[in-house]
N, C-alpha and C positions, 0 to 999 in steps of 0.2 A: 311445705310443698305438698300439694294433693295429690293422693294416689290416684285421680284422673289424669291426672299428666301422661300417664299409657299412651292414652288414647289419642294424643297428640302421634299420628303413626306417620306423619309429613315434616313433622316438624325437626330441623336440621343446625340451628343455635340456640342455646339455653343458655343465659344469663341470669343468674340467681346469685352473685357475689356479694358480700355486705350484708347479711341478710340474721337473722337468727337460726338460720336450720340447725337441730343437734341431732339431724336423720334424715336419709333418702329414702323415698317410697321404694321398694322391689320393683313396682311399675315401671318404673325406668329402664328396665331391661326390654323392656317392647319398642323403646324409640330407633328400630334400627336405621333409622334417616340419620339419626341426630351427628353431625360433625365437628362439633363444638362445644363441650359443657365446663362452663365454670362456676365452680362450688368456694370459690376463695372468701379468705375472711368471713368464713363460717364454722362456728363452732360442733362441730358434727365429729364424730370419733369414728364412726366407720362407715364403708361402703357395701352396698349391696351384693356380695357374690350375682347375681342375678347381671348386673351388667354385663356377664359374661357367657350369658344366657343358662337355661336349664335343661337339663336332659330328659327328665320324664315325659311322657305322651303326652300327660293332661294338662301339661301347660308349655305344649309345642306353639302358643304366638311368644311365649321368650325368648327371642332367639338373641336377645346380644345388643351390644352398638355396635352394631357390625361397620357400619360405615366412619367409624370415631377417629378424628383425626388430633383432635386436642384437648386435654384435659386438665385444668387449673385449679390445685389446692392451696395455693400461694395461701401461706397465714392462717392453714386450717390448726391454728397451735392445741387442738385437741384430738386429731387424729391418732390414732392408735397402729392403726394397718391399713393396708391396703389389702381388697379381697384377692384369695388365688387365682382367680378367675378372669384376674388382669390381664393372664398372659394372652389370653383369646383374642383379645383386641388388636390383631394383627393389622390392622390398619392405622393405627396411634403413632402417629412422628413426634410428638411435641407431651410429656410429662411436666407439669409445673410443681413442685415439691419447696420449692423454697420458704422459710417461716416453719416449716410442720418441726416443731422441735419435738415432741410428744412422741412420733411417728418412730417406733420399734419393730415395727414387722414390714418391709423389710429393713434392716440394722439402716443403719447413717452409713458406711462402707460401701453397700450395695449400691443404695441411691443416688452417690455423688459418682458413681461408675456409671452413670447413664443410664438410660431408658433400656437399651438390650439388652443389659445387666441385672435389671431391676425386671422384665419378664421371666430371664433365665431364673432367676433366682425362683420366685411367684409358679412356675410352671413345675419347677420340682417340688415343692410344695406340695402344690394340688397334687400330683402324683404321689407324694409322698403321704399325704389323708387319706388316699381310696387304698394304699395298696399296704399301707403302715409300714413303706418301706421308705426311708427318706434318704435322699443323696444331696446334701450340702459339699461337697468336695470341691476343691478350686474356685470355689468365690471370693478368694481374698477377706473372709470373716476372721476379724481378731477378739471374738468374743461370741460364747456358743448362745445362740440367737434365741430371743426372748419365747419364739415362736415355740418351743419345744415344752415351754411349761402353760404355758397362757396365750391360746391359740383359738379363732374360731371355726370351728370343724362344721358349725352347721349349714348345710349349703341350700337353707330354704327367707324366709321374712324374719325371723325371727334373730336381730342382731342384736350386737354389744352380750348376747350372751357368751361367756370363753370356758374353755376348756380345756386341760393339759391334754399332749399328747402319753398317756399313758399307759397307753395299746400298741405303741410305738415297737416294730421286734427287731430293726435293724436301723440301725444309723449311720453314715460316712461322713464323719466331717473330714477328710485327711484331705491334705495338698492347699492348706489354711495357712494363716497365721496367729495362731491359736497360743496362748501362754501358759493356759488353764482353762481345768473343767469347771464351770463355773457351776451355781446354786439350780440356773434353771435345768439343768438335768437330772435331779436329785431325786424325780418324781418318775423313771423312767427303767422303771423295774418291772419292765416286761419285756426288756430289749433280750434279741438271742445271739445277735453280733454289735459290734462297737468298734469302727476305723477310725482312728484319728492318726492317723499314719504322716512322716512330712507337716509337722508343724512346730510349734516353740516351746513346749511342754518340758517345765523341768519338775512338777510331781504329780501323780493321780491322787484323785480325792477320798477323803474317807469312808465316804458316801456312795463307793464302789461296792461299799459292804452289801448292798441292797438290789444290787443288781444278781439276785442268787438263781436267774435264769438265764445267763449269759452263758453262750456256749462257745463264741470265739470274742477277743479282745488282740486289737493289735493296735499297739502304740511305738512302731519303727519309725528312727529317723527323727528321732526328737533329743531331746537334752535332759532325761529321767536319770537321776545318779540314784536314785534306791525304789523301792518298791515301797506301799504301805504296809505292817501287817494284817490290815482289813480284806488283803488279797483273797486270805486265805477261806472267807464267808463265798467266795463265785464256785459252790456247790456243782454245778453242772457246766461247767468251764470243760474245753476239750481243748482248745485251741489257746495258746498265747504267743503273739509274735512282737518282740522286744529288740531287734536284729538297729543296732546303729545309735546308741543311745550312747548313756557316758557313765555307764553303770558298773560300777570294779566288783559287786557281788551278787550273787544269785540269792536274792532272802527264803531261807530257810520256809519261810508260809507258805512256797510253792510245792513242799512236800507234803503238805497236807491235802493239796489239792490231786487228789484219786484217781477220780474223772480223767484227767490229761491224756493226752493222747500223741499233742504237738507242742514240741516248746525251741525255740528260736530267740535267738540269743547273742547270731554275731556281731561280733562290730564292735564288739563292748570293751571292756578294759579287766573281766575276768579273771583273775588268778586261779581260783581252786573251782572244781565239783564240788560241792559240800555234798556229804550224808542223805541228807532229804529227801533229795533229788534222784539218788541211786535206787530210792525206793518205790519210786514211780513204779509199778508193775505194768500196768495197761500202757505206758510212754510208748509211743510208736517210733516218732522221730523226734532229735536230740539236736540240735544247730548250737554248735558253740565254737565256730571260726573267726577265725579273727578277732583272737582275745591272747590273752599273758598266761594259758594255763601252761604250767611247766609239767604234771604227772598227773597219769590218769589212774585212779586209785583200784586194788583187787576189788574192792565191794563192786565194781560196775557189772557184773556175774550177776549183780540180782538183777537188772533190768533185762530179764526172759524175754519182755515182748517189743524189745526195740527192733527195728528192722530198716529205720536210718541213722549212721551218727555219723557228726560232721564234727571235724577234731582241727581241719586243716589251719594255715597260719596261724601257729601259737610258737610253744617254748618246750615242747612237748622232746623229751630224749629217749626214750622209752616206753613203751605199752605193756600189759603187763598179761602174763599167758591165760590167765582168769578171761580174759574177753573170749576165748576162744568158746568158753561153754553158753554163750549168746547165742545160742543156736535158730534164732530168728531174722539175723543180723543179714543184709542183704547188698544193702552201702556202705561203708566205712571210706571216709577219706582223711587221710592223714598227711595230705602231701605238706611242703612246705612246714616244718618241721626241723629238730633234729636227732632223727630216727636211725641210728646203724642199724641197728638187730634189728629184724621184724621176730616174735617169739614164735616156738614151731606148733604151739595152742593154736596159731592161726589158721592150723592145718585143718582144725575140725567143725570150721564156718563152712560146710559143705551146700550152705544158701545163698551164699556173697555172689551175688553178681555184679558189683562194682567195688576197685579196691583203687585208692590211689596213693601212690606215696612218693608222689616226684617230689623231687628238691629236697632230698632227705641227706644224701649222702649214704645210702642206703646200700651197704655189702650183705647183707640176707634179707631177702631171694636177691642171687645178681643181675646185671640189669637186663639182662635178656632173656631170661623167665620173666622179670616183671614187663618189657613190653608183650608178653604172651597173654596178658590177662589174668584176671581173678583166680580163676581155674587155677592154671601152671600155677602158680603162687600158692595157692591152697595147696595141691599137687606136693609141691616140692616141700612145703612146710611139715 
């Protein structure tokens, strides 16, 4: 197809099907009449970003197919992607996709979701290349999308050249249908958060190792029954939220990790604190509700810099007067429980401004110093 074809600037059906093309001219982004282009049954692997027009000054006659109402890749079985640039085409009713077995970006999942599913997708995308921040969340993807390793970022003439997203600093696949982290994120060690929150995950991969500039990770709401110990390489980790898995232990690698700051945790099937974990110094806040812990051990004294911990719905019968020297400690909730004693160490959290211990059974502090608040309890302890 000749890059004169631009200049065709009336022209408003293209029929080029059957044809040998293994490329579209850029040009094509100047046909903003065109209402009709079918590129079927041609071997051509990618589109022009440029259909979607260009932003720079110097080549303000690109503006688009602005007027595009139909577009036909029927049988293009070497298709690769579609450009991000897709989404612009606000005026496109009618996507012809069927035959493109090759066609990975966007996945098979997206595409067979339709044409407004297949912009949604393509528009965070593109926002996802300018700003290096990408939001895949709720697309229904059951496989982390090719795009993230072998992608083309350039948005000038120069296609079929790819390149990982490597520069990539925040990712959200969560509210998926996700199994596994797959190969193609393996490359993607410059991320600084990682959501895969709400999907079908039952382990992280080893290849987490690599990610040593990760500063939150949150994989809640999935089906992880243990950690790897490659955890323990996320050097600059501050953040982990693990809150609804099916996880009966806390691996030990997470005391290696210094950095921490937040770690979350409920939901799980937890029995004990281990050790490790006690030695978090910088730990801020501690989430460990709604798990099987039955005793919270004297070593929790060494965590100086906690100032949330969440104990609530466990097995828990007693606290032990050691907490009271937490002298950062702000929240504590323990309700739901079975707590008689509160110990009179709690007397010297003189920072608690949140205590809960409903549902305990609780005869120390009686129960009307405890609806008085933190204070009174502290007070009376």
């Amino acid at each position: 197809l000749p890059p004169k074809i631009g200049r065709c600037a009336r022209l408003e059906i293209l029929n080029v099907a059957r044809n040998n093309l293994d490329r579209v001219p850029v040009s094509l982004g100047r046909l903003s009449a065109l209402r009709s282009l079918d590129l079927s049954e041609n071997p051509v692997t990618h589109l022009p970003h440029e259909i979607g027009g260009v932003d720079q000054d110097e080549y303000a006659d690109v503006v688009g197919l602005l007027s595009i109402q139909r577009v036909s890749l029927m049988h293009c079985s070497f298709l690769q992607a579609l450009p991000s640039k897709l989404f612009r085409l606000t005026t496109l009713e009618d996507l012809t996709l069927v035959g493109t077995s090759e066609l990975r970006n966007p996945p098979p999942e997206v595409t067979m979701a339709g044409l407004e599913h297949v912009q949604l997708y393509l528009e965070r995308l593109y926002k996802g290349e300018q700003t290096m921040n990408l939001d895949f969340s709720g697309l229904g993807l059951v496989d982390a999308p090719v795009t993230l390793s072998n992608v083309d970022k350039r948005l000038n003439e120069k296609q079929g050249v790819v390149m990982g997203m490597d520069k990539l600093l925040h990712l959200n696949l969560s509210h998926n249908l996700l199994e596994r982290l797959n190969q193609n994120m393996r490359f993607l060690t410059n991320l600084r958060s990682l959501r895969v929150d709400y999907n079908r995950l039952q382990a992280i991969p080893k290849f987490i190792r690599h990610y040593t500039r990760l500063g939150l990770l949150s994989v809640a709401n999935n089906w992880l029954e243990d950690f790897v110990e490659d955890i323990a390489e996320l050097k600059s980790i501050r953040t982990v939220l693990a809150s609804h898995n099916k996880l009966k232990h806390m691996s030990d690698a997470f005391g290696k990790l210094t950095t921490l700051v937040e770690l979350s945790f409920e939901g799980n099937e937890i029995t004990t604190i281990p050790d490790p974990i006690l030695k978090l110094s910088d730990l801020k806040v501690l989430r460990l509700g709604s798990n099987k812990i039955t005793r919270v051990p004297e070593t929790i004294r060494q965590m100086q810099s906690l100032q949330r911990l969440l104990l609530n719905d466990n097995l828990i019968m007693a606290v032990p007067d050691s907490m009271g020297d937490m002298g950062a400690l702000r929240e504590l909730d323990l309700a739901d429980n079975k707590i008689e004693l509160l110990p009179v160490g709690l007397g010297r959290l003189t920072a608690l401004a949140r205590l809960e211990v409903r549902r305990n059974g609780c005869i120390r502090p009686p129960k009307g110093t405890q609806l008085k608040g933190p204070a009174a309890v502290v007070e009376y302890l």
